[in-house]
C-alpha positions as a Markdown table, in Angstrom:
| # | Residue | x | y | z |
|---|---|---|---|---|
| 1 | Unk | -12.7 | -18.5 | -4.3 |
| 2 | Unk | -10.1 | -16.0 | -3.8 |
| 3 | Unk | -6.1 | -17.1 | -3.2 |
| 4 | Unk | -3.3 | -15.6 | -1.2 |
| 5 | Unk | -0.6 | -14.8 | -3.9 |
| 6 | Unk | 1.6 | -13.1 | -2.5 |
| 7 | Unk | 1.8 | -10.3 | 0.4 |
| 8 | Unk | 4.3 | -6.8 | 0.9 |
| 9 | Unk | 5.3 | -5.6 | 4.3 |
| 10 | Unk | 6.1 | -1.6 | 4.1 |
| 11 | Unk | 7.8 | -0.1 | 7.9 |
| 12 | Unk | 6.6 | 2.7 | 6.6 |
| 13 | Unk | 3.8 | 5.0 | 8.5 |
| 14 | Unk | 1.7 | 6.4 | 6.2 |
| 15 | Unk | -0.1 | 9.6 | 6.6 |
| 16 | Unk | -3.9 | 9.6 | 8.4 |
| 17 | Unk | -7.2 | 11.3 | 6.6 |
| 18 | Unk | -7.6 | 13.1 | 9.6 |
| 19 | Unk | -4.0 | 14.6 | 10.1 |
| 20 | Unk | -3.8 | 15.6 | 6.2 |
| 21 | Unk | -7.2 | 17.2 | 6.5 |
| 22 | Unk | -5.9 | 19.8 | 9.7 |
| 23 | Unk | -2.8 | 20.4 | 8.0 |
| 24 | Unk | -4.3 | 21.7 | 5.0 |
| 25 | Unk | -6.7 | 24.0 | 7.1 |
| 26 | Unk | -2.6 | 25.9 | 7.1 |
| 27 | Unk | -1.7 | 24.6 | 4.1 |
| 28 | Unk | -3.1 | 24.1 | 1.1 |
| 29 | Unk | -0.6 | 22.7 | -0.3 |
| 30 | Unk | 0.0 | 20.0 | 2.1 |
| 31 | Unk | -2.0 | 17.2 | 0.4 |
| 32 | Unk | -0.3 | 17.7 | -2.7 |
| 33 | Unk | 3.1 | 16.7 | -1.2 |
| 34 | Unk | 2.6 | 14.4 | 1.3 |
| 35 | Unk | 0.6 | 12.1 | -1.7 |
| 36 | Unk | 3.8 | 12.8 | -4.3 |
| 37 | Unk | 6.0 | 12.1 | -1.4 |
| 38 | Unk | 4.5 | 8.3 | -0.3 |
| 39 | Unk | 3.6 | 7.5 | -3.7 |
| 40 | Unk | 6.7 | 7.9 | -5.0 |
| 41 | Unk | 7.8 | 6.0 | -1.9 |
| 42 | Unk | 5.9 | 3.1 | -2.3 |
| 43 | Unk | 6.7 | 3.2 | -6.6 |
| 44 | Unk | 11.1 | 3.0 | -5.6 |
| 45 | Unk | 9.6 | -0.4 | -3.4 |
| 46 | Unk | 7.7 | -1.9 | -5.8 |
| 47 | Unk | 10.1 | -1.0 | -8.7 |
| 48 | Unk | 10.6 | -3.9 | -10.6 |
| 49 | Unk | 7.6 | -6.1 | -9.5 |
| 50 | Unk | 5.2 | -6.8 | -11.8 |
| 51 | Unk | 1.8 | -8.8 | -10.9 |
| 52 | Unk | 0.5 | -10.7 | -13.9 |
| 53 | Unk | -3.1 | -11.8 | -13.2 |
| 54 | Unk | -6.3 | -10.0 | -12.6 |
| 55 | Unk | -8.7 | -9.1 | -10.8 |
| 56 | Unk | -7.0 | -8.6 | -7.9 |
| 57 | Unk | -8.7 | -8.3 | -3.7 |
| 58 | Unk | -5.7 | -6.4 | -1.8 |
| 59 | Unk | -6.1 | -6.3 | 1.7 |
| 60 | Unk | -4.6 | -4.1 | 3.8 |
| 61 | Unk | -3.4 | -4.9 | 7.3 |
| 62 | Unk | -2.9 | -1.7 | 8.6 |
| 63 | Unk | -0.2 | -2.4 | 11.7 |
| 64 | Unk | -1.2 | 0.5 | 13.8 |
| 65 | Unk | 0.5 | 1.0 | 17.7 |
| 66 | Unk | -2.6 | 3.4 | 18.9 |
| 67 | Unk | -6.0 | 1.9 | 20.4 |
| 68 | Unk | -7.7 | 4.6 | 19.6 |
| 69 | Unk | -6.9 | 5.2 | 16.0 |
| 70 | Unk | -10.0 | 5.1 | 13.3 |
| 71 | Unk | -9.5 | 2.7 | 10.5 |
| 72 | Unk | -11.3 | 4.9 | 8.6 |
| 73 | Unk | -8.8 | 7.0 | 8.8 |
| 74 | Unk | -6.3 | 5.0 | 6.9 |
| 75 | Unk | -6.2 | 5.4 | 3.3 |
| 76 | Unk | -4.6 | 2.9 | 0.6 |
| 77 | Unk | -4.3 | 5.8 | -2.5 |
| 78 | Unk | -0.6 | 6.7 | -2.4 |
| 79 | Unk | 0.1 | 2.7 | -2.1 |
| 80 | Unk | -2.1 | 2.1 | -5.0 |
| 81 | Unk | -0.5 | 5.0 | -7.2 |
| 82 | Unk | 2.7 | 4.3 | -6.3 |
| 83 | Unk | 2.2 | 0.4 | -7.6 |
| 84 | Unk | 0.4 | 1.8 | -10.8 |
| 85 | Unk | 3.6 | 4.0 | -11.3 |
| 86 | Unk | 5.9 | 1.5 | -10.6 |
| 87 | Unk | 4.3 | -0.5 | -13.4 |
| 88 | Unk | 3.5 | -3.1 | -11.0 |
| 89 | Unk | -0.1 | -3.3 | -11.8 |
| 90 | Unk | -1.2 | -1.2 | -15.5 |
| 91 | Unk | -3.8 | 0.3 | -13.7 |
| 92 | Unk | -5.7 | 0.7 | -10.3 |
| 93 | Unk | -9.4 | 0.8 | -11.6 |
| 94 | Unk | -12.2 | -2.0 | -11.2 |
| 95 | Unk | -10.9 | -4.1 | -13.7 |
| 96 | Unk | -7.4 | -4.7 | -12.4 |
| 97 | Unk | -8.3 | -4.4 | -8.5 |
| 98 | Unk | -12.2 | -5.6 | -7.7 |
| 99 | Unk | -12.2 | -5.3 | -4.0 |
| 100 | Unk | -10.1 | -3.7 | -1.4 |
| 101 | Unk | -9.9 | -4.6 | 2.4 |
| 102 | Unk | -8.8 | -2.8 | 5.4 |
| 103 | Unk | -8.1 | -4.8 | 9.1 |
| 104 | Unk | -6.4 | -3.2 | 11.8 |
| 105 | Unk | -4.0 | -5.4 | 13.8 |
| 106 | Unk | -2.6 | -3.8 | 17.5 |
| 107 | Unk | 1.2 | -3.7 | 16.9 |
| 108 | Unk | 4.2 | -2.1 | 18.5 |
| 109 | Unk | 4.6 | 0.2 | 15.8 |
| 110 | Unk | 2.8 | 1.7 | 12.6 |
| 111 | Unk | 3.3 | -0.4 | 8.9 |
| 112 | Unk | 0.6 | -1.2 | 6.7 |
| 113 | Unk | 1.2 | -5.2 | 5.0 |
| 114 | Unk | -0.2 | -5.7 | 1.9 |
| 115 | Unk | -1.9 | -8.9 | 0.9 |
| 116 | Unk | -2.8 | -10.0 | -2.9 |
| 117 | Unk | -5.2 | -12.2 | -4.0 |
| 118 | Unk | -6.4 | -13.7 | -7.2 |
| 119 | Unk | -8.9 | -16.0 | -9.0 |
| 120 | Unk | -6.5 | -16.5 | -11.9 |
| 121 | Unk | -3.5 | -18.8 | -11.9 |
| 122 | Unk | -1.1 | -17.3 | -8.7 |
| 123 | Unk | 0.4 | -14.0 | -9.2 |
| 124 | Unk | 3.9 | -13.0 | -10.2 |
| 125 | Unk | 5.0 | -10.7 | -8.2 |
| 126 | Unk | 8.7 | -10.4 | -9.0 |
| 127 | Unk | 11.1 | -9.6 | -6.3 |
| 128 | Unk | 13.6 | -8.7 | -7.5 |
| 129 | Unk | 15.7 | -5.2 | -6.1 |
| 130 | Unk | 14.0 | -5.0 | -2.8 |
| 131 | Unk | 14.7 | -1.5 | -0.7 |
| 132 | Unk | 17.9 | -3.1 | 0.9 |
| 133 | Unk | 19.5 | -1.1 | 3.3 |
| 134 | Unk | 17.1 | 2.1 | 3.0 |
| 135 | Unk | 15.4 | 3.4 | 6.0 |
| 136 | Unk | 11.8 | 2.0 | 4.3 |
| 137 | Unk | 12.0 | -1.6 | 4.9 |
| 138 | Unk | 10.4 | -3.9 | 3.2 |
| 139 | Unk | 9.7 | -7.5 | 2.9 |
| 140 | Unk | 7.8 | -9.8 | 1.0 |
| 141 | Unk | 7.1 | -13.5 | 1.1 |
């Protein structure tokens, strides 16, 4: 039986499949940066957190203001390379992270909240030096 842990809220709207795919039709460089650009993002946010017990199930609630949007669309690598970089998790292969899931909630604008769970004694997710006052918000209970 799985645990809530802990969970991340980042305003931040993260790039779609489908909208890096036409832009690199332009420019193939395009990939490149938008992935350095939100992973090193999401590693200044999670600078100084550390989780402690594995395996982990993240779920993703991607917060998304369009009805017509495909969740498939939504993808959690940047997030998850910007944790491993931020030495929040040592890695972001099966045997740190064993199941990843996506929902789509109907908001007023576009975040993606980040949900941690463990089978392992409750997570430590340090919060210490959250993103105050920077234009990425974050919060985390």
């Amino acid at each position: 039986m799985h645990r809530k842990d802990k969970k991340m809220v980042i305003k931040y709207k993260f790039e779609n499949l489908n909208n890096i795919i036409n832009k690199c039709r332009s420019n193939p460089y395009y990939a490149n940066n938008i992935k350095q650009k939100e992973t090193n993002l999401v590693s200044m946010l999670f600078k100084g957190k550390k989780i402690n017990n594995f395996p982990l199930t993240i779920v993703f609630k991607w917060h998304i203001k369009s009805k017509i949007a495909d969740l498939d669309n939504c993808i959690p690598k940047s997030i998850l390379d910007g944790m491993v970089k931020a030495g929040t998790i040592p890695n972001d292969n099966v045997k740190y992270i064993q199941k990843i899931v996506h929902e789509y909630v109907q908001d007023k604008e576009d975040y993606v909240e980040l949900e941690f769970y463990s089978d392992n004694q409750k997570s430590e997710l340090c919060m210490k030096n959250i993103c105050n006052g920077c234009k990425y918000e974050t919060r985390c209970k």
